[in-house]
C-alpha positions in Angstrom: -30.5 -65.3 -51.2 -28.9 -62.5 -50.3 -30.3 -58.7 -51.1 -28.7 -55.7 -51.7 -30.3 -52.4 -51.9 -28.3 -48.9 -53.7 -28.7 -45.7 -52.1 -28.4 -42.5 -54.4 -26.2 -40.2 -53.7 -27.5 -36.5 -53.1 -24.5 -34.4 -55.1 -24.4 -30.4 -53.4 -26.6 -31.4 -50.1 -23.7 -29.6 -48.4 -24.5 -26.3 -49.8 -27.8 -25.5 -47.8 -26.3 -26.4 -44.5 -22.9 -24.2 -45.6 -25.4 -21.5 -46.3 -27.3 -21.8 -42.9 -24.1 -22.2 -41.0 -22.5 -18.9 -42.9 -25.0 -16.3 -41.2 -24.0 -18.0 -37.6 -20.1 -17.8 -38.7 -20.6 -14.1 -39.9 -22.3 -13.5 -36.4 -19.3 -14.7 -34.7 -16.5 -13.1 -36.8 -18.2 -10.0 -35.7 -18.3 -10.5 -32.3 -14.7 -10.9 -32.7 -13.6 -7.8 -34.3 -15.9 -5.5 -34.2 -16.3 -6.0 -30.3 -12.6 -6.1 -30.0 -12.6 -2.7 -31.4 -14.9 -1.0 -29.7 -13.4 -1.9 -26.7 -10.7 -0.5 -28.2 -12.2 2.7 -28.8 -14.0 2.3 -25.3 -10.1 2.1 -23.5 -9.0 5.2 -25.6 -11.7 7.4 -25.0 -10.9 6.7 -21.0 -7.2 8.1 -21.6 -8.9 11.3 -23.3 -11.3 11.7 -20.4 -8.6 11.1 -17.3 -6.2 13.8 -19.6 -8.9 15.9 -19.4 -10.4 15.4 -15.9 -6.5 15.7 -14.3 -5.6 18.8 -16.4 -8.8 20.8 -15.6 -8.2 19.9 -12.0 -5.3 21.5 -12.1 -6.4 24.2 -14.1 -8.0 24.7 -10.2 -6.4 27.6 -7.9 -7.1 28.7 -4.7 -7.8 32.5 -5.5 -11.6 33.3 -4.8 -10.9 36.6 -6.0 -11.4 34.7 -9.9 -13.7 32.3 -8.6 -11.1 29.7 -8.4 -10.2 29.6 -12.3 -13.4 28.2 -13.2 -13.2 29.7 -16.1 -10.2 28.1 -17.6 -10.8 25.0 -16.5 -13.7 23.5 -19.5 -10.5 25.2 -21.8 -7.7 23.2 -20.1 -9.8 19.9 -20.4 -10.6 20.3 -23.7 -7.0 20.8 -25.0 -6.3 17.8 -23.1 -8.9 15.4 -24.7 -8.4 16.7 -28.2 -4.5 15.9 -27.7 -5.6 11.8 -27.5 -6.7 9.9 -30.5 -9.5 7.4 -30.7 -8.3 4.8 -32.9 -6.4 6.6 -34.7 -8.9 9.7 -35.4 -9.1 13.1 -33.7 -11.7 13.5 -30.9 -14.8 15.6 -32.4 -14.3 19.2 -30.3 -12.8 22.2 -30.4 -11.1 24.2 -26.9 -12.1 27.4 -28.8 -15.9 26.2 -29.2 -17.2 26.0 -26.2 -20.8 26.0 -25.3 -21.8 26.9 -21.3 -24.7 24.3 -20.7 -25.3 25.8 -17.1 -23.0 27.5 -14.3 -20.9 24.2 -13.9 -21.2 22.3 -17.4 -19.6 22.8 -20.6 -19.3 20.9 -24.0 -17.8 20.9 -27.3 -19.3 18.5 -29.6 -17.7 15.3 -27.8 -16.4 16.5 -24.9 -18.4 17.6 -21.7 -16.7 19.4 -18.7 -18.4 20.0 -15.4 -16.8 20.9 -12.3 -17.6 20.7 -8.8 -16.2 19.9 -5.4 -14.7 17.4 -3.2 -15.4 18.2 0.2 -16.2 16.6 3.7 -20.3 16.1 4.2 -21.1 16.2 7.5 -24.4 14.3 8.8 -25.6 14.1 12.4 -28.5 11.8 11.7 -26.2 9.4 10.5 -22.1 9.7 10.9 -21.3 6.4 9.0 -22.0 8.6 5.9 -19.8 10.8 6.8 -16.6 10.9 4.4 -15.3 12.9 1.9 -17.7 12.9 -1.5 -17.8 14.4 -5.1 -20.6 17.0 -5.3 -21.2 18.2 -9.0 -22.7 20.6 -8.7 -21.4 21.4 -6.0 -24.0 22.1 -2.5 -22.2 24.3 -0.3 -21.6 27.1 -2.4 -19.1 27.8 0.5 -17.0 25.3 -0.5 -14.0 26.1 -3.1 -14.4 24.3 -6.1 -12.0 21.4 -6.4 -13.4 18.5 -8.8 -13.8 18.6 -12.6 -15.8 15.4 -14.2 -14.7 15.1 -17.8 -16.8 12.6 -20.6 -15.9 11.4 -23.8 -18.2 10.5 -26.5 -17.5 8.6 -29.8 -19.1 7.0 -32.2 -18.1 4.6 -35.5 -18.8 2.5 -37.7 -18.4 -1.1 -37.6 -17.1 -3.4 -40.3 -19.2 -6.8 -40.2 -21.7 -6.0 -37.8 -23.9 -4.3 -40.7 -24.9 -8.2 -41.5 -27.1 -8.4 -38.2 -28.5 -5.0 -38.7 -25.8 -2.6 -36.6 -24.0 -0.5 -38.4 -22.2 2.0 -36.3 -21.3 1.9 -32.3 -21.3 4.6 -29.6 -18.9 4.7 -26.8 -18.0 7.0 -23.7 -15.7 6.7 -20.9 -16.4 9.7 -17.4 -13.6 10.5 -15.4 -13.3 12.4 -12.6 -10.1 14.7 -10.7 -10.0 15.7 -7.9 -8.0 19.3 -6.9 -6.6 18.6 -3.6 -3.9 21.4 -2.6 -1.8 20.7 0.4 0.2 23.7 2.2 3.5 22.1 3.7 5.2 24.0 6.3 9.2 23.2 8.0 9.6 24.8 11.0 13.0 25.1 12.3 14.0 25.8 15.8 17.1 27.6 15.6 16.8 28.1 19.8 20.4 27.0 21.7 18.7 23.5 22.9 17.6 22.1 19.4 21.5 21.7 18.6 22.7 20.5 22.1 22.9 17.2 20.1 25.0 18.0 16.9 27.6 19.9 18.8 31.5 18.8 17.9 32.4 21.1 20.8 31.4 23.5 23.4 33.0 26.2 25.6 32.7 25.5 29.4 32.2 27.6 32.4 33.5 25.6 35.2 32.4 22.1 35.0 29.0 23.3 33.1 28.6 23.8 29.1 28.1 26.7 28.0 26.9 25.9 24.9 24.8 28.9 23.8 27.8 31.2 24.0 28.8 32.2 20.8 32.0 33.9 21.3 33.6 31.5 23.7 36.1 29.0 22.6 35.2 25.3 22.7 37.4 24.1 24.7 35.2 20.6 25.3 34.9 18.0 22.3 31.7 16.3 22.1 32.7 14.1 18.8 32.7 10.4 20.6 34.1 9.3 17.2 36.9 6.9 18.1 39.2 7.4 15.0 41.1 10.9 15.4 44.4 12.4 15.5 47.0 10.8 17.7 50.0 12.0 15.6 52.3 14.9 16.2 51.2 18.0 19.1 47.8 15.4 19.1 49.4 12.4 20.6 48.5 14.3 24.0 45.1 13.4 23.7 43.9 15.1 27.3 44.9 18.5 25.9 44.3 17.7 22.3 40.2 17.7 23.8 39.4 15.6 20.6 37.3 13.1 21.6 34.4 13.5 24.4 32.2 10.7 24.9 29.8 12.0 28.4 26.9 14.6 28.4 27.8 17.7 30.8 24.9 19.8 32.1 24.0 23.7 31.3 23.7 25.8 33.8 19.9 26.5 33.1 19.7 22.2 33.7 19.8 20.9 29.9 22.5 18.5 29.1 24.8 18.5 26.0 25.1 15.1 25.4 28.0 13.7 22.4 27.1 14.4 18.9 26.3 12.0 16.3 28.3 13.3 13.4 29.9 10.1 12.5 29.0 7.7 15.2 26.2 6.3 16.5 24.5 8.2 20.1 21.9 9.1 22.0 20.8 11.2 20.0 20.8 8.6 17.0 22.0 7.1 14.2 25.3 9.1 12.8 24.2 11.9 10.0 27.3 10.2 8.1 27.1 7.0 8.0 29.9 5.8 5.5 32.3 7.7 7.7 36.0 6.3 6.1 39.5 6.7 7.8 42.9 5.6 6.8 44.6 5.3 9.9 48.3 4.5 8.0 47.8 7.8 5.6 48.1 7.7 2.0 51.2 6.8 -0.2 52.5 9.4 -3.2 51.4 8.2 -6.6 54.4 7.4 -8.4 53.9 9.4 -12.3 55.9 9.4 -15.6 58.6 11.8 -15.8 57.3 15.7 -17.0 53.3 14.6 -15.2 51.5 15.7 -12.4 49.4 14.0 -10.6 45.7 14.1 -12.2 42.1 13.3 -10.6 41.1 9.8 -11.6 45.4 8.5 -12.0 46.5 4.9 -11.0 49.3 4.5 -9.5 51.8 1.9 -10.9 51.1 -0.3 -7.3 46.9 -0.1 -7.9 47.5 -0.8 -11.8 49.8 -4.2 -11.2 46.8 -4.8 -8.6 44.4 -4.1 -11.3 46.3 -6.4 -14.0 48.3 -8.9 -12.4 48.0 -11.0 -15.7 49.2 -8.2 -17.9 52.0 -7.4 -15.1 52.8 -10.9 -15.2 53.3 -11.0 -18.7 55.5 -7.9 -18.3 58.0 -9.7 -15.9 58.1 -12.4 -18.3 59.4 -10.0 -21.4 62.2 -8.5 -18.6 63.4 -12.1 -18.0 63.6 -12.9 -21.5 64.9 -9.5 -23.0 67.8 -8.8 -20.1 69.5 -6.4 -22.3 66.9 -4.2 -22.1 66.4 -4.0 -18.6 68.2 -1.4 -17.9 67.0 1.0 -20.6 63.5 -0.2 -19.0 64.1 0.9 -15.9 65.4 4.0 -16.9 62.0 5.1 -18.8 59.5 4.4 -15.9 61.6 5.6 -13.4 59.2 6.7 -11.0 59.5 10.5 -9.8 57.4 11.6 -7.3 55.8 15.4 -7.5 53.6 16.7 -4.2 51.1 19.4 -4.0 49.8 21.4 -1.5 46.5 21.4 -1.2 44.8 24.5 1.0 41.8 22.6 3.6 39.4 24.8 5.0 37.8 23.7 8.4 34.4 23.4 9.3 32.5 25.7 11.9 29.3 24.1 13.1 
C-alpha cells in the first residue's frame, strides 16, 4: 500500500530573505561607488596639492635681502590649488584670505602652505643619517629656505553610504617641492692651444707652426679631408697645400695636429658628420622657356626619374600621335639660364 504525503506550499517565503539580503546588497553597491569616488576626489585633491607645492617652490628666490620670497610663496600656492577642481567643484580657499598660522604656516579654508628647507644634515655620531632631508620648519635658520609642503582638504557627501550611517567623506592629499637652484657656468678657453685641434690651416716658421700668429698667412693645411679640389690651378696639389694629414710641433713644444672638420682625427669624431661631395659637379636644370631656375625645381631628368610610369605613358602618346612630334618638341625645348651666385669663404 503505497503512501503519499502533500506538502503545502509557503506562497511570499522569498520576501524575508530578499529583505535580509537588500541591506547586504545596499552595503556593497556603496562600497562600489561611493568608495570609487572618493578615491576620486582623493587623486584630485593630490593634483591641487603638487600645483601648489611646485608653484610656491618656485615662488622661492635666492635674495636674502626679502627673506627669500617667503612672502609670496602661501599666495603662489594658493592660486595654484584653487586653479584644480575636485570633482567637478572649486577648492574651498581664497589667495586673497590668507590666515598666518605661525612664521612658516598659512591656510585658507582648505588649503594649508608651510615652507621650509631642504638641506644637507650633518651627524658625527652617526654618518649613515647623513643625506639631504626636508626640515619644516626649518632648523638652521642659516639655511635659505627652499621647500614648501602644500595640503588639500575636502570634504562631501556621499550618495548610498547614508544607509550604514555615513553620510559625508573627508579627504586630503600633502605634497611637498622642493626649490633646488643650480648656477651653470661655460668656461671657454679662448688661449692659442685650445684650438691647435680645429685649425684648417696654420702659418709656419721654418718647419714649426706658428699657429698663434694672427697676421701670418697659412701657408700649411691641416684639413686631412680626402675629397678637395684637384681641378684647374688645384691639380698641383703640393702647392695647392689643401690637404695635410701630420701634426707639426710649435716652437714653445705643443703640436698642431689635423683638424676634424669633416673627418674623423685625433682629436675626434668630425664636428660635421654628414659631410657630402659631388666629385663630377652638378648639371644645369633644364626650365621652360621665359623661367628661371627656382629653389625647390625638378629638372626634367629628376622628374622622368620620379615618374617613370607617367614618362612612360608620355612616350607612348609620341609614338601614337607622330604628327605632333614635332610641335612637341618645339614647346619643351629645353633652354638653359645660369646664375651667378656670390660665395663667401670661411675664416676660422
Amino acid at each position: 500500500m503505497l503512501l503519499h504525503s502533500r506538502t503545502k506550499t509557503r506562497k511570499g517565503s522569498v520576501i524575508p530573505l530578499v529583505a535580509i539580503c537588500l541591506v547586504a546588497l545596499i552595503a556593497l553597491l556603496a562600497l562600489a561607488i561611493d568608495i570609487g569616488v572618493i578615491a576620486v576626489a582623493r587623486t584630485q585633491a593630490q593634483n591641487s596639492a603638487d600645483a601648489a607645492a611646485m608653484s610656491g617652490a618656485r615662488t622661492i628666490t635666492g635674495d636674502v635681502t626679502t627673506d627669500y620670497n617667503e612672502a609670496q610663496v602661501p599666495i603662489s600656492a594658493v592660486k595654484a590649488a584653487v586653479a584644480n577642481k575636485i570633482l567637478g567643484e572649486a577648492i574651498n580657499a581664497n589667495p586673497n584670505t590668507i590666515t598666518t598660522l605661525n612664521g612658516n604656516t598659512w591656510q585658507s579654508t582648505d588649503v594649508k602652505v608651510e615652507i621650509g628647507s631642504y638641506a644637507y644634515l650633518y651627524n658625527d655620531s652617526d654618518p649613515s643619517k647623513e643625506g639631504f632631508q626636508v626640515q619644516f620648519p626649518r632648523v638652521d635658520s642659516t639655511e635659505p629656505f627652499s621647500a614648501v609642503r602644500a595640503t588639500v582638504k575636502k570634504q562631501g557627501d556621499l550618495a548610498f553610504a547614508p544607509v550604514l550611517g555615513m553620510s559625508s567623506y573627508n579627504t586630503s592629499a600633502v605634497a611637498v617641492a622642493a626649490h633646488r637652484p643650480r648656477d651653470v657656468m661655460i668656461i671657454v678657453d679662448l688661449s692659442g692651444s685650445m684650438r691647435f685641434q680645429s685649425l684648417p690651416g696654420v702659418p709656419m716658421s721654418g718647419a714649426q707652426a706658428n699657429a698663434s700668429s694672427n697676421s701670418a698667412a697659412r701657408t700649411k693645411s691641416m684639413n686631412p679631408e680626402s675629397v678637395f679640389p684637384r681641378f684647374g690651378h688645384y691639380s698641383d696639389t703640393t702647392t695647392a697645400a689643401l690637404q695635410g694629414t701630420t701634426a707639426i710641433p710649435t716652437s714653445t713644444g705643443e703640436f698642431v695636429d689635423p683638424s676634424n672638420i669633416s673627418t674623423t682625427s685625433n682629436s675626434g669624431s668630425p664636428i660635421i658628420e654628414d659631410f657630402f661631395c659631388q666629385p663630377g659637379g652638378y648639371r644645369a636644370q633644364l626650365v621652360q622657356p621665359g623661367l628661371l631656375p627656382r629653389p625647390g625645381h625638378v629638372s626634367d631628368h629628376a622628374r622622368r626619374r620620379q615618374l617613370p610610369q607617367n614618362e612612360s605613358r608620355h612616350r607612348r602618346h609620341l609614338r601614337q600621335d607622330r604628327g605632333g612630334i614635332q610641335q612637341q618638341q618645339h614647346q619643351y625645348q629645353p633652354v638653359v639660364r645660369t646664375q651667378r651666385l656670390q660665395v663667401s669663404s670661411l675664416d676660422f
